[in-house]
N, C-alpha and C positions, 0 to 999 in steps of 0.2 A: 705571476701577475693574474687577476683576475678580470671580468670583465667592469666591476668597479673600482679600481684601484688607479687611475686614470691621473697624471700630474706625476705620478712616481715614475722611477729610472730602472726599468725593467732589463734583466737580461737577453738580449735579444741583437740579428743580424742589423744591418741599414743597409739598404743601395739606392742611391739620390743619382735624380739624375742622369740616367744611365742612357747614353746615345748607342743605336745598333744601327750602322750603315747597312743596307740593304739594295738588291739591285732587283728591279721587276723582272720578273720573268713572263711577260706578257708580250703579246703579239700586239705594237700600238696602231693606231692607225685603220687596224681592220673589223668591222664585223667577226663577232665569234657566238656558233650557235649557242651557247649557254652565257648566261652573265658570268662576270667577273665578277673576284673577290669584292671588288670595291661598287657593283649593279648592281648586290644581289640588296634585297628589301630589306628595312628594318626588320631586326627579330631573327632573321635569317642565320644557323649555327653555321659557324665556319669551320672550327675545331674546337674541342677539347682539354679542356684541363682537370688534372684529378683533384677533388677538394680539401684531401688530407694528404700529411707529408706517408712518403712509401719509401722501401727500403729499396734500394738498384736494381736486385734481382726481383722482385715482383713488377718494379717497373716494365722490365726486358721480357715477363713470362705470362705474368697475371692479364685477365682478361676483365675488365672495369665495369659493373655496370653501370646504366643512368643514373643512377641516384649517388654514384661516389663521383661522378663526371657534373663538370660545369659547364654548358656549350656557352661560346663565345660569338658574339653577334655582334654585328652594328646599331646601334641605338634609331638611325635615321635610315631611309630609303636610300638608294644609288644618289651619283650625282647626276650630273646632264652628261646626256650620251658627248662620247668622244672625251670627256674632261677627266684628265688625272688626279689622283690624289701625290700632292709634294709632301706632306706631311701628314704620318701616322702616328697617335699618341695611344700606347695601351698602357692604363694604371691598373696596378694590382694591389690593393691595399690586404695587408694581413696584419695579423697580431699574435705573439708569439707565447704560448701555455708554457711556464717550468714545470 
């Protein structure tokens, strides 16, 4: 597939939809000296993902640099102090080279 090749039936994975139950591992209720995953500012990197596919063992060995790394951030600022997030939506959109 290329990048114009668009309306054809390319070989490639799907996963739709995909729900991951998760459990907070936060202190609620309390002041804590740093923000939270969910305070910290727009723009703010949380973590890391690598931008090309890697083979197990470099996964486990290799050391990445920023330019092979994608930081993942929130688009907007925290919420209002004390308020939880019920719902996390991360979309990863790819497209698969033969």
């Amino acid at each position: 597939m290329t990048t114009f090749s668009f309306g054809q039936s390319p070989t490639s994975d799907t996963c739709d939809a995909i729900e991951i139950p998760c459990v907070y591992d936060e202190v609620l209720g309390e002041d804590m000296p740093l923000d939270r995953w969910f305070e910290v500012g727009g723009g703010t990197g949380l973590f890391s993902l690598i931008k090309m596919p890697v083979v197990y063992k470099d996964l486990k060995e290799k050391e990445f640099s920023s330019l092979e790394t994608l930081a993942i951030a929130p688009e907007n600022d925290g919420g209002e102090d004390k308020v939880w997030p019920r719902e996390v939506i991360l979309n990863i959109n790819y497209y698969q080279v033969d």
